[in-house]
C-alpha angles and dihedrals in degrees: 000000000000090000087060091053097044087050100052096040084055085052093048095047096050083052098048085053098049087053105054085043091057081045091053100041088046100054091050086050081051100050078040104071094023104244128194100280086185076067101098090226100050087050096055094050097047078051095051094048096046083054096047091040085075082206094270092099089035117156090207089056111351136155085293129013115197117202135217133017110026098354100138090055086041090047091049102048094046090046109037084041095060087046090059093050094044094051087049094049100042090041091054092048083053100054099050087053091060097030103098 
């Protein structure tokens, strides 16, 4: 029986991961090709990745903040890129712990 739920909180874990890490890799996409943030989706995904982001991997002031032509796409892309891998990273460490 613990086994089981060991099993399916490492599988929610790893979820949980993969999906900050789509959130993150979207909203830099977004920021990418400089889609219409008055769009309510759009809007939602560039706040939920703000939010998963723990301002650590901020694109605002983040780990490295680039200057001049294009540095809010190239901010984006460098810090919410990190944050992906280091979701994906940590999620997947995390589920080999709790995994039996």
């Amino acid at each position: 029986m613990v086994t089981k739920i060991r099993a399916r909180l490492a599988q929610l874990v790893w979820l949980l991961a993969a999906l900050a890490a789509l959130v993150l890799a979207i909203g830099a996409l977004l920021i990418a090709l400089d889609a219409n943030r008055s769009n309510s989706l759009v809007d939602f995904v560039l706040r939920a990745a703000d939010f998963i982001d723990l301002d650590v991997f901020s694109r605002k002031d983040g780990i490295k903040q680039f200057e001049g032509d294009g540095a809010q796409v190239k901010n984006a892309l460098f810090n919410w890129g990190l944050g992906a891998i280091a979701y994906l990273v940590v999620g997947r460490l995390l589920d080999r712990i709790i995994k039996p």
